[in-house]
C-alpha positions as CSV (number, residue, x, y, z in Angstrom):
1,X,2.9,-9.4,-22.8
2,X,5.9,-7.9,-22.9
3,X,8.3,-4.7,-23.5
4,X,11.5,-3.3,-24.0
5,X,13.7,-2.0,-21.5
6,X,17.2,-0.3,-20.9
7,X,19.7,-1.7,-17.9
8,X,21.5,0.3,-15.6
9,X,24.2,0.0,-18.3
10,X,22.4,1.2,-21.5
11,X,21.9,-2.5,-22.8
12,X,18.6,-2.5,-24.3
13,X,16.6,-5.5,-23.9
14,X,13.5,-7.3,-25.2
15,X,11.3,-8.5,-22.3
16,X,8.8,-11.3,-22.8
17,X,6.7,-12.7,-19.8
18,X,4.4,-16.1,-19.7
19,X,0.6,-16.1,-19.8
20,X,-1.6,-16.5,-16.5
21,X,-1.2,-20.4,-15.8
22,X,1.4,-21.2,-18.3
23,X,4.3,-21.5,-16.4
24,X,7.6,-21.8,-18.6
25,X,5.5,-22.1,-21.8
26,X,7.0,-19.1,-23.8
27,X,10.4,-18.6,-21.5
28,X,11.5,-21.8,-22.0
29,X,10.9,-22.8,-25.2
30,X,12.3,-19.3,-26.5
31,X,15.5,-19.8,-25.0
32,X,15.8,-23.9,-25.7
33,X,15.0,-23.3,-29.3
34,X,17.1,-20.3,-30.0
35,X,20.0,-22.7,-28.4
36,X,19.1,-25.2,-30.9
37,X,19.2,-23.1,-33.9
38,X,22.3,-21.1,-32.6
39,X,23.9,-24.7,-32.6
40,X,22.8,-25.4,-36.0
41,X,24.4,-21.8,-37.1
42,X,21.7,-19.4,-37.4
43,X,22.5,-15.9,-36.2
44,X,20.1,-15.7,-33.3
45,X,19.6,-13.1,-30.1
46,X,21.2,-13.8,-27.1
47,X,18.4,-14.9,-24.7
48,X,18.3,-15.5,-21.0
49,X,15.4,-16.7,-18.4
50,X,15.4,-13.9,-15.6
51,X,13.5,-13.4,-12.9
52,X,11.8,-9.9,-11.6
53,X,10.0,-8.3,-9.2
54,X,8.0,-4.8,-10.2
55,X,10.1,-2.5,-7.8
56,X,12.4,-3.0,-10.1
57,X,11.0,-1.5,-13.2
58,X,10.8,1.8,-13.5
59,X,9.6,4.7,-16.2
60,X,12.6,5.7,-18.0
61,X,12.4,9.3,-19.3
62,X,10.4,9.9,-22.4
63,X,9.4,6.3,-22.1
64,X,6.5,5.8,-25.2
65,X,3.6,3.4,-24.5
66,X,1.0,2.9,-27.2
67,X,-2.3,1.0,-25.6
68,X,-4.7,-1.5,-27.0
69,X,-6.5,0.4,-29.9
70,X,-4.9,4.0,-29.2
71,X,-2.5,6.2,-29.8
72,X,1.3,6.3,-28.7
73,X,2.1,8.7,-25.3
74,X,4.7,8.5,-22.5
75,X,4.6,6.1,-20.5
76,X,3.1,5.8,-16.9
77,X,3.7,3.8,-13.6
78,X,0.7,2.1,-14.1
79,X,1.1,1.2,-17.8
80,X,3.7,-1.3,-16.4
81,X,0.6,-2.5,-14.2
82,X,-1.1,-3.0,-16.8
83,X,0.7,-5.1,-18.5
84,X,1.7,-7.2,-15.5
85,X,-1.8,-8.5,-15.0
86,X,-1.4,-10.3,-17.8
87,X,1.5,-12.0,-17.3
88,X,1.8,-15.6,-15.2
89,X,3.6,-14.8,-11.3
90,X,5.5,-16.8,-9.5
91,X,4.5,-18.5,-6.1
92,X,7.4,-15.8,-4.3
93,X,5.3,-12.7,-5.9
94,X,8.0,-12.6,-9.5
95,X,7.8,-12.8,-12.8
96,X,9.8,-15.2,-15.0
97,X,10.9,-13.5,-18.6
98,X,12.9,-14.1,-21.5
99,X,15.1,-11.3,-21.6
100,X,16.4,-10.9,-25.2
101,X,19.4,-8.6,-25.8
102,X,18.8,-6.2,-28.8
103,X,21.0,-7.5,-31.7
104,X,24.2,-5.7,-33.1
105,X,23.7,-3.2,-35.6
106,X,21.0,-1.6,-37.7
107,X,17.5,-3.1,-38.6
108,X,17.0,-3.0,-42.0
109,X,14.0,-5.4,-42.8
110,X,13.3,-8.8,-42.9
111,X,14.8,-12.1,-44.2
112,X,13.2,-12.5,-48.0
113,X,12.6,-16.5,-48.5
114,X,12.8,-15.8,-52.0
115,X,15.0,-14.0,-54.6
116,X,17.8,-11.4,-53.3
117,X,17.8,-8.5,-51.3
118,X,18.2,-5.5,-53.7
119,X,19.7,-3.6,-50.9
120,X,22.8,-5.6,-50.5
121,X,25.5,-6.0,-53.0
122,X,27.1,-9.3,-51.6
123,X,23.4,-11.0,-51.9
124,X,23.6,-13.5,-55.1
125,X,22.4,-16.1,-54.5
126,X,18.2,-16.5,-55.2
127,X,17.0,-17.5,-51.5
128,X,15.3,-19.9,-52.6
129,X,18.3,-21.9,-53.3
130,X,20.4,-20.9,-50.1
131,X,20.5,-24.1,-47.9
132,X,21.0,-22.7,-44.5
133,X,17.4,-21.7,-45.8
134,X,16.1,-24.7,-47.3
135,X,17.6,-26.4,-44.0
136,X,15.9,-23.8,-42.0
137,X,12.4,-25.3,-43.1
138,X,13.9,-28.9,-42.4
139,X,14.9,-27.2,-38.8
140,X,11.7,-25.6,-37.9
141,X,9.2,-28.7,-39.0
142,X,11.4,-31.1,-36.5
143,X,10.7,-28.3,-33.6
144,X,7.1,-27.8,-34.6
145,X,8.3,-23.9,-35.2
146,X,4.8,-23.3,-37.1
147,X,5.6,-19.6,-37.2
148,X,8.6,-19.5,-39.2
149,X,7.7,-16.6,-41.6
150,X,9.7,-13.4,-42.5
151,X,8.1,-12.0,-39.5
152,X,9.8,-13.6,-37.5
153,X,13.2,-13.0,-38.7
154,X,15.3,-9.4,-38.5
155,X,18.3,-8.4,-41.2
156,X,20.9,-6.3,-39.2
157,X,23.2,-3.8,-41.4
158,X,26.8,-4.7,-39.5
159,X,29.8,-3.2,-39.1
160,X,33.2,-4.6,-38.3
161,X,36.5,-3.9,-38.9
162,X,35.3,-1.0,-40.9
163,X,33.5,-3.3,-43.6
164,X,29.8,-3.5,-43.3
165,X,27.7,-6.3,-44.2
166,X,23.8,-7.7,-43.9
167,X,23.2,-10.4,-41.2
168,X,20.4,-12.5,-41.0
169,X,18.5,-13.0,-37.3
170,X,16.1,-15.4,-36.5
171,X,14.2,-14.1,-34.1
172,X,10.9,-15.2,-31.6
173,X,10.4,-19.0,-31.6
């Protein structure tokens, strides 16, 4: 299970928790193998293992929840409930996350394994012959990443110094 939430400074973050009885399953290998591939120079989140306790999480306003098979609403106290029961606690009454800080800029697909995005002028080169891509298969068969698919990847629209540009994010290993 898992959500998004705001901090008390407006950061917005992507909260992931670990199943019941798998204990640093999905926390730690999220934030070993976005290391890794950060290393290898892959635009990436910025992920950290944090620890919280439910007092602490409370119903922003205009919070949206959509449940299991129905329709999007605003959110309730026990939505967050909900979802709790289905995440792994720790022996002092916690939970362990990955907390995953939302990227920089604006979402504007997904990475395309092949050809060019027609979007994005500076985008030449067919991706199918871009090695950071090619390397990228290479990268994910040595970490067993079996779920490196477009799906798992997010294409930012950035800004700096008054030039924008597209930058490719791997995202949820």
């Amino acid at each position: 299970p898992g959500f998004t939430v705001k901090d008390s400074t407006g950061q917005r973050w992507f909260l992931k928790f670990e199943p019941p009885g798998y204990r640093c399953m999905a926390t730690g290998t999220e934030v070993a193998v976005t290391k890794l591939m950060w290393a290898l120079g892959y635009w990436v989140p910025e992920n950290h293992i944090a620890y919280l306790r439910r007092e602490q999480l409370v119903v922003g306003n205009g919070a949206k929840f959509t449940p299991a098979g129905g329709n999007e609403r605003l959110m309730r106290l026990g939505d967050i409930d909900k979802l709790l029961e289905r995440a792994n606690r720790e022996a002092d009454g916690s939970y362990r996350v990955v907390a995953s800080k939302s990227l920089e800029g604006k979402p504007i697909g997904r990475i395309r394994f092949i050809g060019t995005r027609p979007d994005d002028p500076n985008d030449l080169i067919a991706h199918e012959d871009r090695r950071e891509l090619r390397g990228y298969g290479v990268f994910a068969a040595w970490l067993n990443h079996v779920d490196a698919k477009a799906i798992n990847s997010l294409d930012m629209l950035v800004t700096e110094n008054g030039r924008s540009f597209v930058r490719h994010n791997l995202i949820d290993f």
